[in-house]
N, C-alpha and C positions, 0 to 999 in steps of 0.2 A: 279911572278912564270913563269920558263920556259913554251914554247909552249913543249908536249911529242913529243919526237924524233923518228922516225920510221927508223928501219933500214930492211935490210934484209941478211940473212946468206947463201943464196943459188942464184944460176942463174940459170934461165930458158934455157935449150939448147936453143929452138929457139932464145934466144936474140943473142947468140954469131952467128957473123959472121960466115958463113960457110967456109972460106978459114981457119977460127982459130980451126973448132972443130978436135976434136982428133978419132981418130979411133974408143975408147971406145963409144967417145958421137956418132959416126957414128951410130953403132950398137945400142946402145940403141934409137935413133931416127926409126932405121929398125923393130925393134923390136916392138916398140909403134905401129908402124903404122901397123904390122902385126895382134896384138893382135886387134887393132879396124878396122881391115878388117874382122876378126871372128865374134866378137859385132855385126857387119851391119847385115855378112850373120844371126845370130842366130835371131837377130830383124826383118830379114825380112823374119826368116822361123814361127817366132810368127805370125807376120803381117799375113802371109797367113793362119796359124791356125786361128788367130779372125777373119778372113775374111771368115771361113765355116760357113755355117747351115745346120745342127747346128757343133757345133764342135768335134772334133771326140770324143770319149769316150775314145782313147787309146790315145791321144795327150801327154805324159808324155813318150813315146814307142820312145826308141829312133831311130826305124826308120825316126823318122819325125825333129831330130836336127841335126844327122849327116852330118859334112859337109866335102865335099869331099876337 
């Protein structure tokens, strides 16, 4: 019996050399990386909510997610 064969149907942008990626894959690389600049700030506006005592009672208020 054959060993099962693994293939894959897609490429990781990072793997492609950067002189080969295309404009689209530019932007979507710009993109990714904008969205998990959001993620940090909103994880490190939590971070500072768990870090109160105690924690606020209006912590859901989005004065305390908005980010500039």
């Amino acid at each position: 019996m054959e060993a099962a064969q693994h293939h894959r149907d897609h490429v990781e942008i990072s793997e492609i050399p950067p002189a080969n990626r295309t404009g689209d894959m530019l932007k979507a690389i710009n993109d990714a990386r904008a969205v998990w600049a959001q993620i940090k700030a909103l994880r490190a506006r939590s971070d500072t909510l768990e870090a109160m005592t105690p924690v606020p009672a209006d912590y859901a208020d989005d004065k305390w997610w908005v980010i500039d």
